[in-house]
N, C-alpha and C positions, 0 to 999 in steps of 0.2 A: 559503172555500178554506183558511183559515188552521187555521179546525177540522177541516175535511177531515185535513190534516197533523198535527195532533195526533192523529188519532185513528188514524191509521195505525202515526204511529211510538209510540202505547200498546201496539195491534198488535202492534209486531214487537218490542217487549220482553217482552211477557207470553210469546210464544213461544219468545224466549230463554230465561225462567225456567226455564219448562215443560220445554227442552230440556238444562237443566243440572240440570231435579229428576231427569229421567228417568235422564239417562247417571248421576247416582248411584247411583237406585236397582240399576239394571245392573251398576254396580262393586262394589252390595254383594253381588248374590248370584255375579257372576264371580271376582272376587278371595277373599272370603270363604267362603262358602256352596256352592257346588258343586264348589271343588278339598277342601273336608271329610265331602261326602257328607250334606250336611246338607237337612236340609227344613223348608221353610216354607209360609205360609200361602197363597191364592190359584192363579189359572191358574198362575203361576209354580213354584209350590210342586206341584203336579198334574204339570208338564212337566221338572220334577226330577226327579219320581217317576220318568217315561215313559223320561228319558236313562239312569235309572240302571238301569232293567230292560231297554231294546231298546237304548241306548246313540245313539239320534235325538236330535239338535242339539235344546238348549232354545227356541232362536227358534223351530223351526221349529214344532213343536208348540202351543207360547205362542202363535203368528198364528195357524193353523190353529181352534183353540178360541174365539181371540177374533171371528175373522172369524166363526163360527158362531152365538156369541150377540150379534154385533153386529146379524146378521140378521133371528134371532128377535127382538133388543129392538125393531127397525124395524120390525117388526109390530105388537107389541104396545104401545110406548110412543112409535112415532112418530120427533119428533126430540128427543125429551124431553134421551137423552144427549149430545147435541149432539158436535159436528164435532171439536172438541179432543180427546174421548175416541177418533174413530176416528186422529186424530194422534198421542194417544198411546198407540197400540195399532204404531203403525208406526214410532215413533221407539224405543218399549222391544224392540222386533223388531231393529231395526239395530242396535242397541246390545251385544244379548245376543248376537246374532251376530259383530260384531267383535273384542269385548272381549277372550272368551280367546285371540285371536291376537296384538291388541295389549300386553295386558300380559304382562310377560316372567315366565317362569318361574321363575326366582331368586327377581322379589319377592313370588310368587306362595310358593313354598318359606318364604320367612325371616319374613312376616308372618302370613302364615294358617297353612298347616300346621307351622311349626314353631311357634308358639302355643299350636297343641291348638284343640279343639272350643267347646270352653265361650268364652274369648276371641270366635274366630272369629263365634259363634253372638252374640253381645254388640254385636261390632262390625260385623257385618253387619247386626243391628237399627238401629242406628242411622243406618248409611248409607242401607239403606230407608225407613226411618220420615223419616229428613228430605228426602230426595227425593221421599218423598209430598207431605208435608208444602209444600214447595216449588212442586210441581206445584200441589197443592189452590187454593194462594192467588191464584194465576194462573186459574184456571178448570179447569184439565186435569186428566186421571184416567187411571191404569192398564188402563181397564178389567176382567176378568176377574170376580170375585166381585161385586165395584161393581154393576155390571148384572144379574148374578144377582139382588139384595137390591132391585134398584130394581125388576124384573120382578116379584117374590113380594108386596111391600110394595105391590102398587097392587091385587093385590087381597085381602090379607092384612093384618088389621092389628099387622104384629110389625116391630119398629126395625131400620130396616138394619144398626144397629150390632150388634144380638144377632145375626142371620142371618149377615153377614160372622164374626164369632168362632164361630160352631158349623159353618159349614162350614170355616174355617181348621180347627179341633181335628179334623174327620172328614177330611180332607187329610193331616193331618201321622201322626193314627191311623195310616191305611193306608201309612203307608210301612215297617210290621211284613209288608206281601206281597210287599217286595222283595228276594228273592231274594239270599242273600250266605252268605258264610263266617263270617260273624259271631255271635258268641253271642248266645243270647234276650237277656241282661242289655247288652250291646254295643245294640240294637237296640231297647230300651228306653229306653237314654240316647240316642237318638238323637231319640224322641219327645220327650223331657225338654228337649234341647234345642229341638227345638223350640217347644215351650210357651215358653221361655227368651227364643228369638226373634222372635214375637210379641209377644212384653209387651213388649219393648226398644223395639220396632216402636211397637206400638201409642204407648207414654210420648214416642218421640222424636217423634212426629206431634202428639201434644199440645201436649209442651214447646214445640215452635216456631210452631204456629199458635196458641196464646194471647199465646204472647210477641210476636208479631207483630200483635196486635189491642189488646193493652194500650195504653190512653192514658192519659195525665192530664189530672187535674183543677187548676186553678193560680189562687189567691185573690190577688189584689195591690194592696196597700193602699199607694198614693202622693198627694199634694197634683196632682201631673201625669197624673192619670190618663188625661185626655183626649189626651193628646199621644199615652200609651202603647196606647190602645184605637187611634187612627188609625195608629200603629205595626204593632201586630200584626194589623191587618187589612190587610197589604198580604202577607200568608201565606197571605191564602185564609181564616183562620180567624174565625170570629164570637166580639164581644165581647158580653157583658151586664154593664152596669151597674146594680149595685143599690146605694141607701139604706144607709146604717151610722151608726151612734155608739157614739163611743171612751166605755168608761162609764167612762175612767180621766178621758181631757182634758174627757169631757160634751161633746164638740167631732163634729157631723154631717160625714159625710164619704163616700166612693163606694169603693164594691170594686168588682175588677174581676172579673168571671168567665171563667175560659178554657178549655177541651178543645181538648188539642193529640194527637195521637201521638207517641208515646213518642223518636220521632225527630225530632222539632221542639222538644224542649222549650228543650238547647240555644240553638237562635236565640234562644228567647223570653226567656230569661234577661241574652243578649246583647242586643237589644232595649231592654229593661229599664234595665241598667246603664248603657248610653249614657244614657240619662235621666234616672235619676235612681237615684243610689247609696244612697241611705238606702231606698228602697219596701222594705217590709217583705210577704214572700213564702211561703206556703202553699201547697205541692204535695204530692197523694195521688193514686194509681193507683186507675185504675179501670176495668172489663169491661165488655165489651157497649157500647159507645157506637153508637147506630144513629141515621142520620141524613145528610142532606148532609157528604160529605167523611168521613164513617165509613163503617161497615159499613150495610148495605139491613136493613129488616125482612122477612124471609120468610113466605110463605105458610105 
């Protein structure tokens, strides 16, 4: 029962996440990106396009598309994309539909378009890229292009990541067919930027899901080591103890080995010092930790 509960109220926080990576992503292309006429990558960047030539609401376009290859993906890959992508196909729907009513037009005026393009195109990267980013960690996804790369990729062998960027650049292309008063050169910097705001995109998506997977690594050299290995196993975290000699004192002695997350490490220190203030302490970062209480090894 106990774990029943746990694992529900896991549940309803990764949904939370999911639900605050999304409403970002939404504010960046609401606030930022389509009060500047700006384009980007994905269905979204596609249902820019659609608003800025027939003048139809981005949501509504956005579901429409996604509901179509959520379809096709359920034929061909099953449930492979699983339930949180059709979640978040219906939360970034609500979102892009609210948004330009709720936010006011003032600060819509004083931050995005009085800025200018370039800015805007910068700072809508990043409110994207970390609301992906966001989403990702929790399980969930935007849909649009994602499904696209997961369709082609099963029976094609090209990386989703190359496919997602060559259809983002053939998206943001075509928005030279969008009809406007604008000069060639005008309409070229608009492509510009967009390249602009993908990169942003892409780096802010990095930036935060590495940084959020970094752990360290933490050596601890004390006479009390035992006390501090039953210490920090009450974290959840595994100790190893290895064999040492000091080739100063020629004196045998125990290190402790630790992998924490980078948000633990903290305690561990605190931990630590209750015990014993002299342990002499070695910490380095480190990637990729797979394993119980890390990251899974993927197929």
């Amino acid at each position: 029962m106990e774990k029943r509960g746990k694992s529900i109220l896991t549940g309803i926080k990764e949904y939370i996440f999911i639900s605050f990576g999304l409403a970002l992503y939404a504010a960046g292309w609401s606030l930022f990106l389509i009060p500047n006429g700006l384009v980007g990558g994905g269905v979204t960047g596609i249902s820019a396009i659609i608003y800025y030539i027939t003048g139809i609401q981005i949501s509504y376009s956005f579901f429409v598309i996604n509901i179509i290859l959520l379809a096709i993906a359920l034929k061909i890959l099953g449930k492979a994309f699983g339930v949180k992508t059709v979640v978040g196909v219906i939360l970034v729907t609500i979102f892009l539909r609210l948004f330009p009513d709720i936010i006011p037009r003032e600060l819509i005026e004083d931050i995005a378009i009085g800025n200018g393009k370039l800015l805007s195109a910068i700072m809508g990267g990043i409110c994207t890229g970390a609301g992906i980013a966001i989403t990702f960690t929790q399980g969930g996804s935007t849909g649009g292009t994602d499904i696209i790369a997961l369709m082609i990729n099963k029976y094609r062998n090209i990386s989703a990541g190359k496919l997602i960027l060559m259809m983002d650049v053939v998206i943001i292309a075509s928005s030279l067919l969008i009809p406007s008063g604008e000069s060639v050169g005008d309409r070229f910097a608009i492509i510009l930027y967009g390249f602009i705001l993908i990169t942003v995109t892409s780096y802010s998506l990095d930036l935060i899901l590495s940084g959020l997977r970094q752990s360290q690594q933490v050596f601890i050299f004390s006479r009390n080591y035992g006390e501090i290995a039953d210490k920090i196993t009450t974290l959840g975290r595994g100790v190893t103890v290895i064999e040492g000699t000091g080739w100063y004192t020629k004196k045998n002695g125990k290190i402790l080995l630790v992998i924490v997350k980078k948000s633990e490490i903290n305690y561990i220190f605190k931990m630590i010092r209750e015990i014993d203030r002299d342990a002499f302490i070695s910490v380095g970062n480190v990637m990729g930790v797979y394993g119980k209480g890390f990251d899974q090894i993927k197929k």
